[in-house]
C-alpha positions as a printed Julia matrix, in Angstrom:
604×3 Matrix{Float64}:
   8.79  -27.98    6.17
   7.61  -25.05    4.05
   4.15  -23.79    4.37
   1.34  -23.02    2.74
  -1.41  -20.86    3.69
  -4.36  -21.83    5.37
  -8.03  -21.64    4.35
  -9.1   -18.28    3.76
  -5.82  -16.69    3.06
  -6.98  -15.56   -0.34
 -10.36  -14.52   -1.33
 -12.58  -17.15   -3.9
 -10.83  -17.37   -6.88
 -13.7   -17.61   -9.06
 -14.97  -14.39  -10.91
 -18.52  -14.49  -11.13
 -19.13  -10.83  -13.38
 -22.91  -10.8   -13.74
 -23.13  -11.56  -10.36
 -20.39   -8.52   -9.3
 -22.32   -6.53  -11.95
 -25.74   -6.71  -10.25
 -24.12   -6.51   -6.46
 -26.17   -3.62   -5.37
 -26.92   -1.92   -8.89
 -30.17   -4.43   -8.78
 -32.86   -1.99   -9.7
 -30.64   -0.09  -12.21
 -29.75   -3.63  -14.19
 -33.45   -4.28  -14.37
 -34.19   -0.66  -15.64
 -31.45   -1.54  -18.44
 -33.33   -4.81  -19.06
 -36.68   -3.23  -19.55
 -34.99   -0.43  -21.65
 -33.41   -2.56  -23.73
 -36.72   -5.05  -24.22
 -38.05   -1.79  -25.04
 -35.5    -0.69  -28.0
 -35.96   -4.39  -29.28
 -39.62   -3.89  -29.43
 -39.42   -0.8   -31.49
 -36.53   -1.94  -33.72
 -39.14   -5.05  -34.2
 -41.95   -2.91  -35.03
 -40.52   -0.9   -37.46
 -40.93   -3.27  -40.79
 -44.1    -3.86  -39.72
 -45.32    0.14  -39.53
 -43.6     0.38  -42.77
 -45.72   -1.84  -43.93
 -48.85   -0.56  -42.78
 -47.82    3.14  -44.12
 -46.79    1.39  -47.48
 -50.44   -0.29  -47.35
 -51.69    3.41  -46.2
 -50.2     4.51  -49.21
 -51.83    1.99  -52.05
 -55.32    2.38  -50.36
 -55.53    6.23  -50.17
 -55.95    6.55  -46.14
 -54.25    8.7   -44.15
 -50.3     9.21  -43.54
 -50.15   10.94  -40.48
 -51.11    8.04  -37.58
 -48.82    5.16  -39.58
 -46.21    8.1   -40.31
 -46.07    9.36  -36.33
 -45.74    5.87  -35.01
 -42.95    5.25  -37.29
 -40.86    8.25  -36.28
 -42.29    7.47  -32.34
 -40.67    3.78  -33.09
 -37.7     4.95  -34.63
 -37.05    7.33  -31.71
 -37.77    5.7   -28.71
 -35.85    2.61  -29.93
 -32.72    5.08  -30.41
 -33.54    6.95  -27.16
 -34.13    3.85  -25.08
 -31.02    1.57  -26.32
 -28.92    4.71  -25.29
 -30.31    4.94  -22.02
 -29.36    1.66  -21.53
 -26.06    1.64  -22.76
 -25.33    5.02  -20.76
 -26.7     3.06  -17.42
 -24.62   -0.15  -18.0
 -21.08    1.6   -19.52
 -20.98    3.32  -15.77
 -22.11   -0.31  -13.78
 -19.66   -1.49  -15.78
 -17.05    1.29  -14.96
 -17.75    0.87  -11.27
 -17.38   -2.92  -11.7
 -14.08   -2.27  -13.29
 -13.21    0.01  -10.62
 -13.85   -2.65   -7.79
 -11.9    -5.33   -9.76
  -8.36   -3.3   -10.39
  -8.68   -2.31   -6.48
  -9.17   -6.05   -5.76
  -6.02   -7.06   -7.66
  -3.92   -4.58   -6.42
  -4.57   -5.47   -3.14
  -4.49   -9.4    -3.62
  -1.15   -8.79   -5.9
   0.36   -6.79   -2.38
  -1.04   -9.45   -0.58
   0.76  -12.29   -2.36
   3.67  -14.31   -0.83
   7.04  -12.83   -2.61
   7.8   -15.68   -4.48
   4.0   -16.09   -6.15
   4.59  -12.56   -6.99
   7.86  -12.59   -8.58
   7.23  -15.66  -10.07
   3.43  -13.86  -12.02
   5.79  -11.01  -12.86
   5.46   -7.49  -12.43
   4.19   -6.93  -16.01
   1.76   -9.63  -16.01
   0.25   -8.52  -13.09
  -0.43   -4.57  -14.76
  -1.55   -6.37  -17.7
  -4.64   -6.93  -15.3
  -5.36   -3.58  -14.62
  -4.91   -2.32  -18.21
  -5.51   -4.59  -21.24
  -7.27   -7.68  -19.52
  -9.77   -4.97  -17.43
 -10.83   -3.39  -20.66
 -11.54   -6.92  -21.74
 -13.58   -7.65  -18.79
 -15.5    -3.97  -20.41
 -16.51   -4.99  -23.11
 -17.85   -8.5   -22.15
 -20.02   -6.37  -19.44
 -21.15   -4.38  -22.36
 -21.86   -7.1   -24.62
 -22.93   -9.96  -22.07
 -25.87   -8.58  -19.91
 -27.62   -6.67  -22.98
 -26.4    -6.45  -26.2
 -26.0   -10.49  -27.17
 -29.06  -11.29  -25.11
 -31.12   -8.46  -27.49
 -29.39   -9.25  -30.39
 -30.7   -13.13  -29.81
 -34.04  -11.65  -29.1
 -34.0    -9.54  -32.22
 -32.93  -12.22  -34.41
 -35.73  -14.95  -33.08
 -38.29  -11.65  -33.26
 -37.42  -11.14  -36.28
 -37.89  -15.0   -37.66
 -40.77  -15.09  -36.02
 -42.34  -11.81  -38.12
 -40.93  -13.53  -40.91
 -42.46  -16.39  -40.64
 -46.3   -14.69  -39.68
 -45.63  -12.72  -43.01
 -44.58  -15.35  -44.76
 -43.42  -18.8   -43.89
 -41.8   -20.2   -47.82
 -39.66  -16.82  -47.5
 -38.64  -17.86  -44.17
 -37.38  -21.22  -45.36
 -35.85  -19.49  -48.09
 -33.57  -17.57  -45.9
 -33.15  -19.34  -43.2
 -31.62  -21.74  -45.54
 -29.1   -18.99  -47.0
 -27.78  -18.4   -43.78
 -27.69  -22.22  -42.34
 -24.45  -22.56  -44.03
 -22.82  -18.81  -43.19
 -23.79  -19.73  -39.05
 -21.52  -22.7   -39.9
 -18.99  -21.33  -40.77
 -18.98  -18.91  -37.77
 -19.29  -21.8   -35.29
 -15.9   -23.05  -36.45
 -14.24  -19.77  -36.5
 -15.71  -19.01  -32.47
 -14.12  -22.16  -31.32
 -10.43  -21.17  -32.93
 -10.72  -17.63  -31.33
 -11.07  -18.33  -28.11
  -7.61  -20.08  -28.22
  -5.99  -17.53  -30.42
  -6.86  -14.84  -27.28
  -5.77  -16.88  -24.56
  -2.74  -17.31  -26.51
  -2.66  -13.71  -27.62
  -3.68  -12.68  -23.51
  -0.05  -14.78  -21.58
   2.06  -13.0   -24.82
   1.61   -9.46  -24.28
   1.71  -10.11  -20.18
   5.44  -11.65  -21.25
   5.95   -8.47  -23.18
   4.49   -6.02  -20.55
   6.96   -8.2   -18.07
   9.85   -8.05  -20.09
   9.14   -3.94  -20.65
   9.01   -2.96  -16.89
  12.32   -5.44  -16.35
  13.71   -3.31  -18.49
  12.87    0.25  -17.45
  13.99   -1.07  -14.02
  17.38   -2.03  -15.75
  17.74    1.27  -18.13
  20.72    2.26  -16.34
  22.42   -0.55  -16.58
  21.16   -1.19  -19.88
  22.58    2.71  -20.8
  25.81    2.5   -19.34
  26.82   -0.57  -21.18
  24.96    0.71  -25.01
  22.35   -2.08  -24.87
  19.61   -0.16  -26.16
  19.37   -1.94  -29.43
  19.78   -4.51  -28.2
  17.3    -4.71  -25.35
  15.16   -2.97  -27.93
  15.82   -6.09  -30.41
  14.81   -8.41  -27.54
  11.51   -6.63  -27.4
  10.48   -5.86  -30.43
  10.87   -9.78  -31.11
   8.34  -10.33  -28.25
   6.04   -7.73  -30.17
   6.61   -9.25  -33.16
   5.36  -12.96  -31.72
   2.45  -10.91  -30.0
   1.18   -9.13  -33.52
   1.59  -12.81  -35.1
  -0.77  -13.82  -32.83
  -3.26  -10.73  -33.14
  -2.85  -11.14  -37.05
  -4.0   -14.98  -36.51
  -7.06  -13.63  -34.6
  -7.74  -10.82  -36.55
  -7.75  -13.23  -39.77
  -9.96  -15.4   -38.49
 -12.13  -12.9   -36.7
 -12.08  -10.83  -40.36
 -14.36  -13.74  -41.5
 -17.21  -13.32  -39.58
 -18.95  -10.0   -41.49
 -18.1   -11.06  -45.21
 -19.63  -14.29  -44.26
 -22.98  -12.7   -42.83
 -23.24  -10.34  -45.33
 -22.54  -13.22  -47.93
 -25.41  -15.2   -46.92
 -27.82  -12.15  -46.7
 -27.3   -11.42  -50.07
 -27.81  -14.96  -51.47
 -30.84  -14.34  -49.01
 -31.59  -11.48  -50.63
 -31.81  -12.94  -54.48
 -33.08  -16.04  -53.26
 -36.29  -13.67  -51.53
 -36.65  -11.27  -54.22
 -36.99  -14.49  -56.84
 -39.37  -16.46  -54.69
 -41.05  -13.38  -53.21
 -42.42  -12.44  -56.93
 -43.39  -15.9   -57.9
 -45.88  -15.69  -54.76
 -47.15  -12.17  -55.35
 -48.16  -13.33  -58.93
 -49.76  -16.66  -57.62
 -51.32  -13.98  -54.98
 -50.35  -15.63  -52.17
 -48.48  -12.27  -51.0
 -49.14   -8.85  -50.91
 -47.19   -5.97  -52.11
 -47.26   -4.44  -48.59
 -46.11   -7.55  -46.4
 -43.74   -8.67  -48.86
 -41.84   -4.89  -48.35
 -41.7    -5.63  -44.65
 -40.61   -8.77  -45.46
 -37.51   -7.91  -47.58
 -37.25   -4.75  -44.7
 -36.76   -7.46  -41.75
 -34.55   -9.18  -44.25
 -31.87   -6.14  -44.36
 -32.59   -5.39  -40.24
 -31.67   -8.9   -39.8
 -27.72   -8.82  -40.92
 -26.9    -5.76  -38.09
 -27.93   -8.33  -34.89
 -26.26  -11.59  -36.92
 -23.17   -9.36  -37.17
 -23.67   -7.97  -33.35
 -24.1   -11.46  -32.14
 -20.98  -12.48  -33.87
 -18.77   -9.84  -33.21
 -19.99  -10.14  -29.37
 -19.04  -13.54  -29.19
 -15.36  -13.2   -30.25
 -15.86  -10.01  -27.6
 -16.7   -12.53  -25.06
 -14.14  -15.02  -25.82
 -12.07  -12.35  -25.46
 -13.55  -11.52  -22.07
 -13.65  -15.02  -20.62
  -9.92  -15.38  -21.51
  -9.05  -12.46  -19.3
 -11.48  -13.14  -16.34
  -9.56  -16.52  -15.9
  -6.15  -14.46  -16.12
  -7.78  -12.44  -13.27
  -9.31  -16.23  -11.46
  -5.11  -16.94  -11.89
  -4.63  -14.34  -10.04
  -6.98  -14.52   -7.25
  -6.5   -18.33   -7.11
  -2.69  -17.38   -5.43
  -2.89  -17.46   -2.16
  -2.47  -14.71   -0.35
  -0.07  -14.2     3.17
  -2.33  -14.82    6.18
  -3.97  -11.3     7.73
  -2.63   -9.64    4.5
  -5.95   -9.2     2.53
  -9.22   -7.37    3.14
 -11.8    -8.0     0.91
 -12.78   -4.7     0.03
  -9.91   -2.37    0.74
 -11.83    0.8    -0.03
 -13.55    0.48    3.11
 -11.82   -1.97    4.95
 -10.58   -0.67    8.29
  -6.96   -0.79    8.92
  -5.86   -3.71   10.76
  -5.68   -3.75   14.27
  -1.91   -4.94   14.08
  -1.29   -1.5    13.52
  -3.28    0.49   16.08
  -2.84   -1.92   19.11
  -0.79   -1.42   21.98
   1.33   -4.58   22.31
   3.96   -5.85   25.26
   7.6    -4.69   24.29
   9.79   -7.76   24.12
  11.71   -9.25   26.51
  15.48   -8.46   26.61
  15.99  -12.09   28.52
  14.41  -13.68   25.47
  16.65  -14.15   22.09
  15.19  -12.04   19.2
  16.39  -14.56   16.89
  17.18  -18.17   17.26
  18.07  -20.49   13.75
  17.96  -24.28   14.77
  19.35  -26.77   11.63
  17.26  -24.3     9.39
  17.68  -25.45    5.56
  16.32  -23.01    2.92
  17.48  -23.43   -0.68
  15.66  -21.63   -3.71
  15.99  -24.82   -5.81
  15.72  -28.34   -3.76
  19.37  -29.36   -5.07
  20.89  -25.99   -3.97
  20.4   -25.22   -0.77
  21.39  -22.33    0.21
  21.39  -22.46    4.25
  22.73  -26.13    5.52
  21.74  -26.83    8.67
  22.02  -22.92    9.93
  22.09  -22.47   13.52
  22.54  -18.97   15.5
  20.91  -17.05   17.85
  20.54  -13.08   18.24
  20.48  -11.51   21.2
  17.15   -9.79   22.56
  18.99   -6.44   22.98
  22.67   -4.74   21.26
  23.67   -4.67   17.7
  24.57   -8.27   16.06
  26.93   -8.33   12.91
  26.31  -10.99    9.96
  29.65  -11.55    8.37
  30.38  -13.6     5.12
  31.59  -13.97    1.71
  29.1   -13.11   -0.78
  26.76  -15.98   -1.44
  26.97  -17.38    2.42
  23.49  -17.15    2.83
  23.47  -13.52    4.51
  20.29  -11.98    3.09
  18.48  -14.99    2.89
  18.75  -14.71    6.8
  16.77  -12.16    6.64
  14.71  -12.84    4.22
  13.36  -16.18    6.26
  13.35  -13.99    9.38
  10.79  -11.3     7.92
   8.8   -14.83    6.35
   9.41  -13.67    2.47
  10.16  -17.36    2.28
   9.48  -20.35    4.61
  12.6   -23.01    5.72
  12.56  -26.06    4.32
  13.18  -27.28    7.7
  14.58  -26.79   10.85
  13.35  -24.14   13.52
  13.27  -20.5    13.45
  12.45  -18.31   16.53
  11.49  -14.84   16.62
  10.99  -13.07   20.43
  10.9   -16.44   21.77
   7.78  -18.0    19.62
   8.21  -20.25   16.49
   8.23  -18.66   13.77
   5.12  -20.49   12.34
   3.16  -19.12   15.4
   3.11  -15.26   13.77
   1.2   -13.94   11.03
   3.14  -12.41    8.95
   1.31   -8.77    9.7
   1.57   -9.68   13.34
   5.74  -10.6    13.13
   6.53   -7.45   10.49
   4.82   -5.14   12.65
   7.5    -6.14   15.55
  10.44   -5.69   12.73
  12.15   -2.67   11.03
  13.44   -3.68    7.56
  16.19   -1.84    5.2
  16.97   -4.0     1.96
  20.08   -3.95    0.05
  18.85   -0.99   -2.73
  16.92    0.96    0.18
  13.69    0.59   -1.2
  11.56    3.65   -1.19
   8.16    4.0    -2.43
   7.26    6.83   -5.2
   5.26    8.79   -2.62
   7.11   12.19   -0.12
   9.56   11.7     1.74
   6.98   12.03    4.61
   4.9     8.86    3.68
   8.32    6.98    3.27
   9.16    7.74    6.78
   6.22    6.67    8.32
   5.16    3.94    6.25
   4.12    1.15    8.19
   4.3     3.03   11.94
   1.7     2.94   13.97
   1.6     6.71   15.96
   1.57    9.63   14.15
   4.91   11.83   14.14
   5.25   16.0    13.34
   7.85   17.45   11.54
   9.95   18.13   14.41
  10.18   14.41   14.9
  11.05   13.57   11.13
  13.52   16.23   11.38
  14.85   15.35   14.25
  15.55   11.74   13.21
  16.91   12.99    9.57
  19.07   15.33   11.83
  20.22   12.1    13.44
  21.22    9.93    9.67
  22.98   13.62    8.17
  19.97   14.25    5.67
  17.94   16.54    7.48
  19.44   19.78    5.22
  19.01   17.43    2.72
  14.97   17.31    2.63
  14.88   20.95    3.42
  16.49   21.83    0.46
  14.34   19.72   -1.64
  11.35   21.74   -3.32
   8.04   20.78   -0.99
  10.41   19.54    1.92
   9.21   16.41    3.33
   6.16   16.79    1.12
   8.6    16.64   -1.85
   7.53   13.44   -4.64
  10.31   10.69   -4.58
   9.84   10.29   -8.26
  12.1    10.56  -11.54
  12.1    14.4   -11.64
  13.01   14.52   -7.86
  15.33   11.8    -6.57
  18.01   11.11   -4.02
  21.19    9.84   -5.21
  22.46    6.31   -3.55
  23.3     7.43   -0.04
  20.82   10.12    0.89
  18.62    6.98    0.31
  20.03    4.67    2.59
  19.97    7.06    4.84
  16.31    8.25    4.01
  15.45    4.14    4.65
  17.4     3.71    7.53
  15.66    7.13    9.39
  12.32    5.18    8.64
  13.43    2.28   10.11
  14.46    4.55   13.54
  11.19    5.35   13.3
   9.4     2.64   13.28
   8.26    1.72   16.41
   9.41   -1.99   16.14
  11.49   -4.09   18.45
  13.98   -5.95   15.7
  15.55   -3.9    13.37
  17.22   -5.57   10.27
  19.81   -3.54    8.04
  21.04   -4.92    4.75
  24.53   -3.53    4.14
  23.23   -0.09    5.73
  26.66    1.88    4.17
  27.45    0.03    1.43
  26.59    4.04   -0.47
  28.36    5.91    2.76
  31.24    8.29    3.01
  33.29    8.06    5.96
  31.78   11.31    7.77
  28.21    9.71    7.07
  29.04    6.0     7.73
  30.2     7.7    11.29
  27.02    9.45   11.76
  25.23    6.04   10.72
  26.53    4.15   13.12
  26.11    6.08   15.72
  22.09    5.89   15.1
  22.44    2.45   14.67
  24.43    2.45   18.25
  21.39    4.34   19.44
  19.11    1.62   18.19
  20.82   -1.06   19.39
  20.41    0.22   22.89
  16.78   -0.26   23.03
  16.13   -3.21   20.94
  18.1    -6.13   18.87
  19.33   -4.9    15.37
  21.05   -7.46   13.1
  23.29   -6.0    10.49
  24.12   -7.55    6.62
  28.05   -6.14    6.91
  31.27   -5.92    4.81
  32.85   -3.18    6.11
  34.96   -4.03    9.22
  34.57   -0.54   10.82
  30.49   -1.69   10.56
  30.95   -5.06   12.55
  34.29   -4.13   14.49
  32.39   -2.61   17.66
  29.43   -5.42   17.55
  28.22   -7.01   20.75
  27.88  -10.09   18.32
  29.13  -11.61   15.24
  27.81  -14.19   13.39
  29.96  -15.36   10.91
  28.41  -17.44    8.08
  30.08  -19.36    4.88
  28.82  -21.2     2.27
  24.73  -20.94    3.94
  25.95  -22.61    7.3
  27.31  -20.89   10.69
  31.07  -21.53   11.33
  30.69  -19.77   14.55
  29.74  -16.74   16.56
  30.64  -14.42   19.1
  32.14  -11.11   20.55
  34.51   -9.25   17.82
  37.69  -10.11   19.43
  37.42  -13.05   20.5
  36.34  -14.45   16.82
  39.27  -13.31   15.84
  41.24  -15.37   17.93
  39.62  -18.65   17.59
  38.09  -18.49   14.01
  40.16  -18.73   11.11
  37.66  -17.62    8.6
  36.53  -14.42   10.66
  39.96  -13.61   11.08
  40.7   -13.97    7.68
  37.76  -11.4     6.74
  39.24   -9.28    8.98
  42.51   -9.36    8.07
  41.34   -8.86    4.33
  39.55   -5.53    4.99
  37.18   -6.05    2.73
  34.05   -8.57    4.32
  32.57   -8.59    0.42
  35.39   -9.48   -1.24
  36.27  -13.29   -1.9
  39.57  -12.87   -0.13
  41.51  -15.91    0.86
  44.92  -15.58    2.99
  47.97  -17.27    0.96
  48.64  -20.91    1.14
  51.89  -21.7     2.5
  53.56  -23.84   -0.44
C-alpha cells in the first residue's frame, strides 16, 4: 500500500498574517497603532481648526494660536502616519522574509510527486508575485483600512455635531455609490483567484521552457514555444483587464457621489444659513470634512480589492503548506534550525551478511491501470557491484526511484539493509545512500558544495582532488577559473561527461553504504568509461552499488545481474551464467546495445 505521511509531517497549513505580523514585533505594532490613532486625530481636527481660524477671522481675534495649531495638526498628522508606515513596511518586510524562507523549505521538503505535480513555476510564483500580495495586505490590513474606517465614522460623526440635515443629505448621496462598490468587491475577489492559478500556469510553462531551450533551439521552435506562451499571457491579461474593469469603477463612483454630495450640501447648506440655523464658520468645516471624506472612501475601497487580492494569495501559500511534507524533512524555522542529527551522528556500517536490497511482489505503476513494476522481486547483495539490465521502459529507474522513497509501492515489500522499507525516514534511509540520476544533477553552487553536498565530515582539497583524480576530472576543475570554488552556472559549465563524472566523484564521497548509479557512462569515452569503472570497482569493494546499465562492457564484469523486462524480474545472477540460461539476457548481450529495443530474428 502507498503511504501517506503521518501527523506532523508538514507544518499547519493555515496562514494566520496578523498573528505572524505581531510574533515578537508586539511593542512596535502597538507604537504603529498609537501613531496612526494619532495621524487620524489630526487629519480629524483639521476642518474643525479651520473653522475656528475662519471664525477668528469674522470676529477680529487673533490668527496666530488657531493658525499654529493648524500647521501643528497638519504636521504631526503627516509626520506621524509616516512613522507608521516606515515601522510597518519593514514588519512587513521581515514577515515577508520569514514566509519565502518557509516555502522554500516546505517546497524542498515536499514528496516528489506533490512537487512536480504544484509545478516548478507555481511554486516561484509564491516567492515573487503572491509575496508582494501578501505586502500590501500587511500594509493595508493592520493600519490603513482600520484608520480609514475610523476616519470615515470620525468624520460622520463631526458632521453630524455640526450639522445633522447635512449629514442626511450626504449620507444619502453616497448610500447608493457604497452599493455599487459592494457588488463590484464580491466579483474581484474571484477575478484574482482566477487571475492568481493563471500566471502560476504561465510562470510554470516559462521555466519548462528555459529548461527545454536547447531542445527547443535545435529543432527552431522558438516561435512556436513563444506562440504557446504568449497565448497563456494573453488569457492572463484577459483576466487582469476583467479585474482592472471592474476595479476601474470604484473611484468614478466615489467621486460621483461626493459631488452629488457636494450640490446637494451647498443647496441645503444655504437654505439653513438664511433660516440661521447655521453659521458661516461651521458650515466651511462642514463642506471641508465633506472633500476630506472622498480620500478614506477611496482608501477603504481600493484596500479592499488590495485585500482580496491578498487573501487570494495567502490561500495559494495555505495550498502550499497544506502538502505534506516527507517525514524528518522540515524544520520549522530553517534560519535557525540546527542541522539534523542524521547528518552529524555516527551510525553502525551495514552488515555485508545482510542484503542491501530485497524487492518482494513490489507493484508500483504511475497511473493505477499501468503499472509499471508487476510483481518485482530481486535482491542486491550487501557488498560488490549489481548490474540492472533491460529494455528501455522495464521499470529500471523506477527501481531506484522506490528504493531512495521518491515514490511508495503500491504493494508488495521492499527492504533496504535488512529493515522494511516503511521502517526509515526518508532523511534517515538517504543518508545511508549515494544517488547519481540519469542527467547528473548538479546544483548551481562550486564545484566544492556539489561534492560535498549531503556528507557528513568535512573533506580538504587534497581529498576532492584526490577523488576527481580518481573519475579523470581533476585537471579539469583546476583549469576552471576559481578551481573548486568555480560557480556551476550558465557562464561556467561542464559539458555532458565532465558532469557525470563531477556527480559520480560526489557520490565516492559520500560517506554512504548503497550507492545507486543511473546509466553512470551513458556521456563517457572509452578512456573515461575505463577510468569510471574502475572507481566504481573501488566502490563496490566496500559497500553494495547497483548500476542503471546499457553498455555491456558496464555490466559484463558484475558480481550480479538483474535482468528486468516489461517492470517484472525474468531472472538474476552472475554474468555468465545469465547468459547461458536466460534468453532475454543473452539476447541483450548478443545485441551490444542494452538500450536498444533489439530482438534476435525469428526463425520463419
Amino acid at each position: 500500500m502507498k503511504h501517506t505521511a503521518g501527523p506532523g509531517a508538514a507544518p499547519a497549513a493555515e496562514l494566520k498574517v496578523l498573528r505572524e505580523l505581531a510574533r515578537g514585533n508586539g511593542l512596535q505594532l502597538a507604537a504603529v497603532g498609537l501613531l496612526a490613532l494619532v495621524s487620524t486625530g489630526a487629519t480629524l481636527a483639521l476642518p474643525l481648526v479651520v473653522g475656528k481660524l475662519l471664525g477668528a477671522i469674522q470676529s477680529g481675534e487673533g490668527l496666530t494660536v488657531w493658525a499654529a495649531v493648524m500647521v501643528a495638526a497638519g504636521f504631526g498628522s503627516a509626520a506621524a502616519g509616516a512613522l507608521a508606515s516606515f515601522l510597518l513596511g519593514r514588519m512587513g518586510q521581515r514577515l515577508i522574509c520569514r514566509l519565502r524562507v518557509r516555502t522554500m523549505r516546505h517546497s524542498l521538503g515536499l514528496r516528489l510527486a506533490d512537487a512536480r505535480r504544484e509545478g516548478s513555476g507555481n511554486l516561484v510564483a509564491r516567492l515573487t508575485s503572491d509575496a508582494a500580495r501578501i505586502k500590501n495586505l500587511i500594509d493595508i490590513g493592520p493600519v490603513q483600512l482600520p484608520m480609514a474606517g475610523i476616519t470615515v465614522l470620525g468624520t460622520l460623526v463631526v458632521m453630524g455635531l455640526l450639522d445633522w440635515v447635512l449629514l442626511l443629505i450626504t449620507v444619502g448621496a453616497f448610500l447608493a455609490a457604497v452599493g455599487i462598490i459592494t457588488l463590484v468587491v464580491k466579483g474581484l475577489r474571484r477575478k484574482y483567484a482566477a487571475v492568481g492559478e493563471e500566471v502560476g500556469t504561465l510562470a510554470q510553462s516559462f521555466v519548462a521552457a528555459l529548461d527545454s531551450l536547447t531542445v527547443i533551439k535545435a529543432y527552431r521552435a522558438e516561435d512556436t514555444v513563444s506562440a504557446n506562451l504568449a497565448e497563456r499571457a494573453r488569457k492572463v491579461a484577459k483576466l487582469e483587464t476583467d479585474a482592472a474593469r471592474m476595479e476601474s469603477l470604484m473611484v468614478p463612483v466615489i467621486n460621483l457621489g461626493q459631488q452629488i454630495a457636494l450640490v446637494a450640501v451647498v443647496v441645503g447648506g444655504g437654505a439653513r444659513m438664511l433660516d440661521g440655523h447655521l453659521l458661516l464658520a461651521d458650515f466651511v468645516a462642514f463642506l471641508l470634512y465633506l472633500l476630506q471624506l472622498t480620500a478614506p472612501l477611496i482608501m477603504a475601497a481600493s484596500g479592499v480589492s488590495g485585500i482580496q487580492l491578498g487573501l487570494v494569495a495567502r490561500k495559494r501559500f495555505e495550498d502550499v503548506f497544506a502538502l505534506p511534507a516527507e517525514e524528518g524533512t522540515y524544520s520549522p524555522d530553517v534560519a535557525t534550525a540546527a542541522p539534523r542529527s542524521a547528518s552529524v551522528q555516527k551510525r553502525a556500517v551495514a552488515s555485508a551478511e545482510v542484503p542491501a536490497v530485497r524487492f518482494e511482489d513490489v507493484v508500483f505503476g504511475y497511473e493505477a491501470e499501468r503499472p509499471v513494476l508487476r510483481g518485482a522481486r530481486f535482491t542486491v547483495p550487501g557488498r560488490g557491484l549489481t548490474a540492472v539490465v533491460g529494455l528501455s521502459g522495464s521499470g529500471k529507474t523506477t527501481v531506484l526511484s522506490l528504493i531512495e522513497r521518491f515514490m511508495e509501492p503500491d504493494s508488495g515489500r521492499i527492504e533496504v539493509h535488512g529493515r522494511d522499507l516503511s521502517d526509515w525516514s526518508p532523511a534517515d534511509l538517504r543518508s545511508r545512500i549515494a544517488y547519481v540520476d540519469q542527467a547528473s544533477t548538479l546544483l548551481q553552487e562550486s564545484v566544492r558544495a556539489n561534492l560535498v553536498l549531503g556528507r557528513r565530515r568535512p573533506a580538504d582539497d587534497t581529498t576532492l582532488y584526490s577523488v576527481l583524480d580518481r573519475v579523470g576530472l581533476a585537471e579539469d576543475i583546476r583549469a576552471l577559473p576559481d578551481g573548486l570554488d568555480t560557480v556551476l552556472d550558465g557562464a561556467t559549465g561542464l559539458s555532458g561527461g565532465q558532469r557525470q563524472r563531477l556527480a559520480l566523484a560526489r557520490a565516492v564521497l559520500a560517506d554512504a553504504d548503497l550507492v545507486l548509479l543511473d546509466e553512470p557512462t551513458s556521456h563517457l569515452d572509452s578512456v573515461n568509461e575505463q577510468r569510471l569503472r574502475l572507481a566504481v570497482d573501488r566502490l563496490a569493494a566496500e559497500r553494495a552499488v547497483v548500476v542503471v546499465a546499457h553498455r555491456i562492457s558496464t555490466i559484463q564484469h558484475a558480481d550480479h545481474v538483474i535482468v528486468m523486462d516489461r517492470g517484472a524480474v525474468t531472472d538474476e545472477g552472475g554474468h555468465a551464467a545469465l547468459v547461458d540460461r536466460c534468453p532475454a539476457y543473452a539476447e541483450l548481450v548478443a545485441g551490444q546495445s542494452l538500450g536498444a529495443d533489439f530482438r534476435a530474428p525469428v526463425a520463419a
